[in-house]
C-alpha positions as CSV (number, residue, x, y, z in Angstrom):
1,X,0.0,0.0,0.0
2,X,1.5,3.3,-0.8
3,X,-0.4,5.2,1.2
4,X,-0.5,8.0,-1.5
5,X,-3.6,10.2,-2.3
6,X,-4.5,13.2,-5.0
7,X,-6.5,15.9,-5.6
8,X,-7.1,17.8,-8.7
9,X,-8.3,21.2,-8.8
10,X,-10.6,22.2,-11.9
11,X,-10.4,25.8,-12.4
12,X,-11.6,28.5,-14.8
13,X,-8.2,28.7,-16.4
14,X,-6.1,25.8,-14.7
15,X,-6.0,22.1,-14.2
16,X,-4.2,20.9,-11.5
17,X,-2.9,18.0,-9.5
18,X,-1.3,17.1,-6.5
19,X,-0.2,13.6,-5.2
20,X,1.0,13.4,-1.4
21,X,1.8,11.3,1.1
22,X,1.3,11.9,5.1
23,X,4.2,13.5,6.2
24,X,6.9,12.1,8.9
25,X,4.9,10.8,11.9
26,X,2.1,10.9,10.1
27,X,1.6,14.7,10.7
28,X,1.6,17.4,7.8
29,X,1.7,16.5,4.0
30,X,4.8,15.1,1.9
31,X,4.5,16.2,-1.9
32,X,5.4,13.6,-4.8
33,X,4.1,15.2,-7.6
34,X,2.3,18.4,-8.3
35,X,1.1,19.4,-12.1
36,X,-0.5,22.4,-13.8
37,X,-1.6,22.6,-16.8
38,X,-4.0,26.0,-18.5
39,X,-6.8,24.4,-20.0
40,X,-9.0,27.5,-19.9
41,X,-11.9,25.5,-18.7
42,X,-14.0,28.7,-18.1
43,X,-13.3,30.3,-21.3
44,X,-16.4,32.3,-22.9
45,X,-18.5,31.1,-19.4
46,X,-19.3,34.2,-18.5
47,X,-21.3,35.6,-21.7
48,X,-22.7,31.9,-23.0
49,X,-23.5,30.3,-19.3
50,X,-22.3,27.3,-20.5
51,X,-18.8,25.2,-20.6
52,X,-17.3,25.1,-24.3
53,X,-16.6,21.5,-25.8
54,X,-13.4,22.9,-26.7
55,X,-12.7,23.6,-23.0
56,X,-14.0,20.1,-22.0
57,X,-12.3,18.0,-24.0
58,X,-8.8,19.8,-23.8
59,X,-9.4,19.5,-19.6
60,X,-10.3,16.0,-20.3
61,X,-7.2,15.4,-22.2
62,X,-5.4,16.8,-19.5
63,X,-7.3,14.3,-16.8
64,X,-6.3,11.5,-18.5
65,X,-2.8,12.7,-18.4
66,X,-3.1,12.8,-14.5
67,X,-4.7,9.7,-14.0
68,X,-2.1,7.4,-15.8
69,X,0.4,9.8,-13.5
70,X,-1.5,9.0,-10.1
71,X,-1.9,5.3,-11.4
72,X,1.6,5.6,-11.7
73,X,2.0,6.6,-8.2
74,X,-0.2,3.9,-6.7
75,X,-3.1,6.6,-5.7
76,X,-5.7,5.2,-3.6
77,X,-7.7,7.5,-2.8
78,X,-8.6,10.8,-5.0
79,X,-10.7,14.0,-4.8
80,X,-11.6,16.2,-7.4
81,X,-13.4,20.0,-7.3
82,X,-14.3,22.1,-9.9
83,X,-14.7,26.0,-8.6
84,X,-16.6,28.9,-10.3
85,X,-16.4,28.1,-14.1
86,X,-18.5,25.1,-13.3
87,X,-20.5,26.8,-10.7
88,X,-21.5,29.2,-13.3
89,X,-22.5,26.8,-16.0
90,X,-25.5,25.4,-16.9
91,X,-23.9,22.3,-18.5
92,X,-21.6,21.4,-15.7
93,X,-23.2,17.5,-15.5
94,X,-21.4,16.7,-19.2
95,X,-18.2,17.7,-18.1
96,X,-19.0,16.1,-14.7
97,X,-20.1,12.8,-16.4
98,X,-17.2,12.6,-18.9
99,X,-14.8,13.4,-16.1
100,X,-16.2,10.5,-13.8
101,X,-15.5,8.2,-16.3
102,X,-11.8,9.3,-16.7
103,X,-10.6,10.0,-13.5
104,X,-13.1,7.0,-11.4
105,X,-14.1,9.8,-9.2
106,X,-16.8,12.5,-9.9
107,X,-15.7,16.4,-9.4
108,X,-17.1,17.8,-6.4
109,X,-18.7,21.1,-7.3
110,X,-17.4,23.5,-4.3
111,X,-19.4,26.6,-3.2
112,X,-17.3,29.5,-2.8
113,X,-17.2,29.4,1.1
114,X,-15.9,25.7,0.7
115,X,-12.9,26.6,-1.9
116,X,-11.9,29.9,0.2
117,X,-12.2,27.1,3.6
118,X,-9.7,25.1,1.5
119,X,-7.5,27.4,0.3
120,X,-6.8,29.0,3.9
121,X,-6.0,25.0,5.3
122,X,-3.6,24.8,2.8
123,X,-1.9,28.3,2.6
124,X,-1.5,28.3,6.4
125,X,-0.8,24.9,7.6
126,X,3.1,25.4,8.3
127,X,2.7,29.0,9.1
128,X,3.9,29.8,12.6
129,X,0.2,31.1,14.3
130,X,2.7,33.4,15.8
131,X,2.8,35.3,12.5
132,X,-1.4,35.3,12.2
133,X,-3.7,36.1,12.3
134,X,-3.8,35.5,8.3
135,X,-5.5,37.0,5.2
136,X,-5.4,34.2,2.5
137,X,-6.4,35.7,-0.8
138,X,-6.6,33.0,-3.9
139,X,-7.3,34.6,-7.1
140,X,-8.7,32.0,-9.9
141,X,-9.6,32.6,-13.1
142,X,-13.2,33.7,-12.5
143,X,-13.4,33.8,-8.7
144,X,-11.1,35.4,-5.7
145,X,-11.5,33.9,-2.4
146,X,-10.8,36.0,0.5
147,X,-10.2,33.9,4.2
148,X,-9.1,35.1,7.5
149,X,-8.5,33.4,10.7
150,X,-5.1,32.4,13.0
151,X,-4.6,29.1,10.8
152,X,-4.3,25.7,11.8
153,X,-7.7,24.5,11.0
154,X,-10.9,26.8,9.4
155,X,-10.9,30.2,9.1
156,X,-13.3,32.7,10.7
157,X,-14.8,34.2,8.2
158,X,-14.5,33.9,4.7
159,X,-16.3,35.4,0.8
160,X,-15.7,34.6,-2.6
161,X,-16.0,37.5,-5.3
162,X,-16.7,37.4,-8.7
163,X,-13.4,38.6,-9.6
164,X,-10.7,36.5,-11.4
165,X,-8.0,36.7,-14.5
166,X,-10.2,35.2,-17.2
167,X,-13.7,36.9,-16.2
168,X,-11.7,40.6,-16.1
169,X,-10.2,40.1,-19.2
170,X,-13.2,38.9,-21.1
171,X,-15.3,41.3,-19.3
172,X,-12.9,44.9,-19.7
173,X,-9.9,44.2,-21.3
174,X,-10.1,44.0,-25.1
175,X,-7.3,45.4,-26.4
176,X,-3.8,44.6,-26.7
177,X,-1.8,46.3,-24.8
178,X,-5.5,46.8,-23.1
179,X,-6.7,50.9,-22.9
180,X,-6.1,52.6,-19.9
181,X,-9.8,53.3,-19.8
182,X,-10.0,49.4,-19.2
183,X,-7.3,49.0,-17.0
184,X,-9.3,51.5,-15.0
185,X,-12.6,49.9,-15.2
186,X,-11.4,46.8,-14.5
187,X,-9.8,48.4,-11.2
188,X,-12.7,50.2,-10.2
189,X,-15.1,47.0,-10.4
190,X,-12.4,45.0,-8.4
191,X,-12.5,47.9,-5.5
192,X,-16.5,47.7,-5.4
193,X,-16.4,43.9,-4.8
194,X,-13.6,44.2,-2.1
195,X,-15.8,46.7,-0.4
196,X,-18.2,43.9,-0.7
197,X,-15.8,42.1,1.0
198,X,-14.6,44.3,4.1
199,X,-18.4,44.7,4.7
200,X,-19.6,40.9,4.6
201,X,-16.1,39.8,6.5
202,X,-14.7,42.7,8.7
203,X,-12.3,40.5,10.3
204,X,-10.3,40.8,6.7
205,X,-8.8,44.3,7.4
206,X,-7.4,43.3,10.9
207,X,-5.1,40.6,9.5
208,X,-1.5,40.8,10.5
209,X,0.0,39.1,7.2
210,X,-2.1,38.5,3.6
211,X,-0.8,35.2,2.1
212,X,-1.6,35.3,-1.5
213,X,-2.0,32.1,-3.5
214,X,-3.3,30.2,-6.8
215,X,-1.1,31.3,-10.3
216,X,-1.7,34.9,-10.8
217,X,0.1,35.7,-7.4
218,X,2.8,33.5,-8.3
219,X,3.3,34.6,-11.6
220,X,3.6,38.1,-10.3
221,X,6.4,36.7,-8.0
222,X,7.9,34.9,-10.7
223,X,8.3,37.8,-12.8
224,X,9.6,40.0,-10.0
225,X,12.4,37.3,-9.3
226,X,12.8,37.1,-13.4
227,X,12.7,33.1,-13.3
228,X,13.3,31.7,-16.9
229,X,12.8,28.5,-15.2
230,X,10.0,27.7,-12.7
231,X,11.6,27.5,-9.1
232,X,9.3,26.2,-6.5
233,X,11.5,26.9,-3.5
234,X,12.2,30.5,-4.9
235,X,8.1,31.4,-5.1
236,X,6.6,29.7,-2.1
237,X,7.1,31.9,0.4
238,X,8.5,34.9,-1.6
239,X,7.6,38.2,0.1
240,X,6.0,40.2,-2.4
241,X,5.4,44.4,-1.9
242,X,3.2,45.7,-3.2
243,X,5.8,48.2,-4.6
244,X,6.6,45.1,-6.4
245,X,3.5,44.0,-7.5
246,X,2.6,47.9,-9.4
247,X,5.8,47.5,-11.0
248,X,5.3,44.3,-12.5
249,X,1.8,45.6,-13.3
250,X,2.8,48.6,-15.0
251,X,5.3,46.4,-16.9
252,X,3.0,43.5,-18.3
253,X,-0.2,46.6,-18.7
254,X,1.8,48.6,-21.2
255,X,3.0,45.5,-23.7
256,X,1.6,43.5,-26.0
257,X,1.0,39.9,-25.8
258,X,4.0,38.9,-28.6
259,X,6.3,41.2,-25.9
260,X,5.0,40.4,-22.5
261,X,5.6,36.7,-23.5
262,X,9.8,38.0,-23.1
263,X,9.1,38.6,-19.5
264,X,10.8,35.8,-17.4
265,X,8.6,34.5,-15.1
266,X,5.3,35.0,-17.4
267,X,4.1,31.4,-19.0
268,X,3.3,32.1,-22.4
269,X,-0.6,30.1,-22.3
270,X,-1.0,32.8,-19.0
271,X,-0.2,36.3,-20.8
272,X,-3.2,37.0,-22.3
273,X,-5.0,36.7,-18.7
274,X,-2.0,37.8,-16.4
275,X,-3.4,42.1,-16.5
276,X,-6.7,40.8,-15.8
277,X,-5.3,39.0,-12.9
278,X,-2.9,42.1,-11.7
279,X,-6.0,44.4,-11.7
280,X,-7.0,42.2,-9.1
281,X,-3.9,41.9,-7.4
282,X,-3.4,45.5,-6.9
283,X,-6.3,46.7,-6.3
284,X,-6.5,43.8,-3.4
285,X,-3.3,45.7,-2.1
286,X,-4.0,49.1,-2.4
287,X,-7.5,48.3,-0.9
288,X,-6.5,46.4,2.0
289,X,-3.1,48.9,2.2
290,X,-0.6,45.5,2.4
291,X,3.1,46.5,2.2
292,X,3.5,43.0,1.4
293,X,2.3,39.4,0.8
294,X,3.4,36.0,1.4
295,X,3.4,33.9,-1.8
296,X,2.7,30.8,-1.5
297,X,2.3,27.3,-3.7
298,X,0.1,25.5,-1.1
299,X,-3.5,26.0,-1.9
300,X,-6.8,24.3,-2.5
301,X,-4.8,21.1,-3.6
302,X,-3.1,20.8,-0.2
303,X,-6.4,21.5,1.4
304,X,-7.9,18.5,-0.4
305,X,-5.3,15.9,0.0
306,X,-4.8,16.9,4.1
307,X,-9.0,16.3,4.0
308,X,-8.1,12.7,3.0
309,X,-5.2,12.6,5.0
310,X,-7.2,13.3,7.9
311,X,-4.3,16.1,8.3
């Protein structure tokens, strides 16, 4: 018995997996393989309502990939979520059904409340509760989950907004380099939600340290540190300023796709998405006035696998 599990994360623009293992003692979690892959699952959601075959079958695809990889693994036990994409489709059971069959497990669709619960378990599991109490923000491609609490199990409170890379850019940013009229519109609509937000979950603004998670927050990161090659160890936990964060912003704003793709750091199947994502991002900071966040690669996934870890 390996005594290995996985979860898999289907997200408006991602795919993701994670196999782990209970740590030493049985306590924590020990990664042996984590995965992403953009399959834009969400694409064109927001105007049709509806999940495009196109997006289904190229996630598909990618779940088959993943299965042979956990089979590899010896995986015994698996759970799989699909966030707001599917949450916002109406034909969410065909891409359910055909995902079932491929991965032997149906996606579990999670509520908002459930994917920002999961997010903060994993983001703040080996924080020291000393450094707490802890804003975890995870912006998705259609969604932004917003969690606060001293760790080490649920959070307090907790919201998701309608706010992600893919749904700002399909919704505002249609240009290329986008308008500063859409940059700007695309800020101001992410400032009303997060006043949404400090209104439905007070608690947020009297965090001691935001921890920001899921791929734009990384990317951002991976960009400041100018990675031509993804480093793990060199993003999770990077401190990010917000100084930081506008500059990047201002950088990847102003170019065109065929010259934001230079930027080290920036995946090529993310730049059309990554401003969307920003206008989040720093409008998250300037809202909430952070000097700086905590990056960091554990997420929803490690959520899921300690739930079936019993972590």
């Amino acid at each position: 018995m390996s005594g290995a599990v996985a979860a898999i994360d289907c997200g408006t623009n991602s795919t993701r997996l994670l196999v782990a293992r209970a740590g030493p003692s049985g306590t924590g979690l020990h990664t042996v393989e984590r995965l992403a892959t953009i399959t834009r699952l969400g694409a064109g959601v927001g105007a049709r309502g509806a999940l495009d075959p196109a997006a289904i079958e190229r996630t598909l695809d990618v779940l088959a990939h993943y299965r042979k990889v956990m089979d590899g693994h010896g995986v015994e036990r698996v759970r799989a979520s699909a966030t707001s994409a599917a949450r916002d489709a109406f034909n969410r059971e065909e891409f359910f059904g055909a995902a079932a069959d491929v991965l032997g497990t149906p996606p579990e669709l999670l509520s908002g409340q459930e994917e920002a619960d999961l997010s903060f378990r994993g983001a703040t599991a080996e924080l020291d509760p000393g450094q707490g109490p802890f804003l975890v923000v995870d912006i998705g491609g259609g969604s932004t989950e917003f969690a606060v609490g001293p760790g080490g199990g649920a959070p307090d409170g907790a919201i998701s907004v309608d706010l992600g890379c893919v749904r700002m850019t399909e919704q505002f940013l249609h240009h290329d380099p986008p308008a500063p009229e859409e940059l700007a519109a695309a800020i101001s609509v992410a400032e009303a939600h997060l006043d949404d937000v400090v209104r439905e979950v007070p608690a947020t603004t009297g965090a001691s340290l935001m921890v920001g998670v899921a791929g734009t927050v990384t990317t951002v990161a991976a960009v400041e540190l100018g990675l031509a090659a993804y480093d793990r160890d060199r993003i999770h936990h990077f401190r990010l300023t917000r100084a930081a964060a506008e500059d990047v912003f201002r950088t990847l704003a102003t170019e065109a796709r065929a010259d934001r793709i230079h930027n080290p750091g920036l995946e090529e199947a993310r730049a059309d998405v990554i401003v969307g994502g920003c206008c989040v991002l720093v409008a998250v900071l300037r809202s909430f006035q952070v000097a700086e966040c905590l990056v960091s690669e554990s997420d929803i996934l490690d959520g899921m696998a300690a739930s079936l870890l019993g972590a």
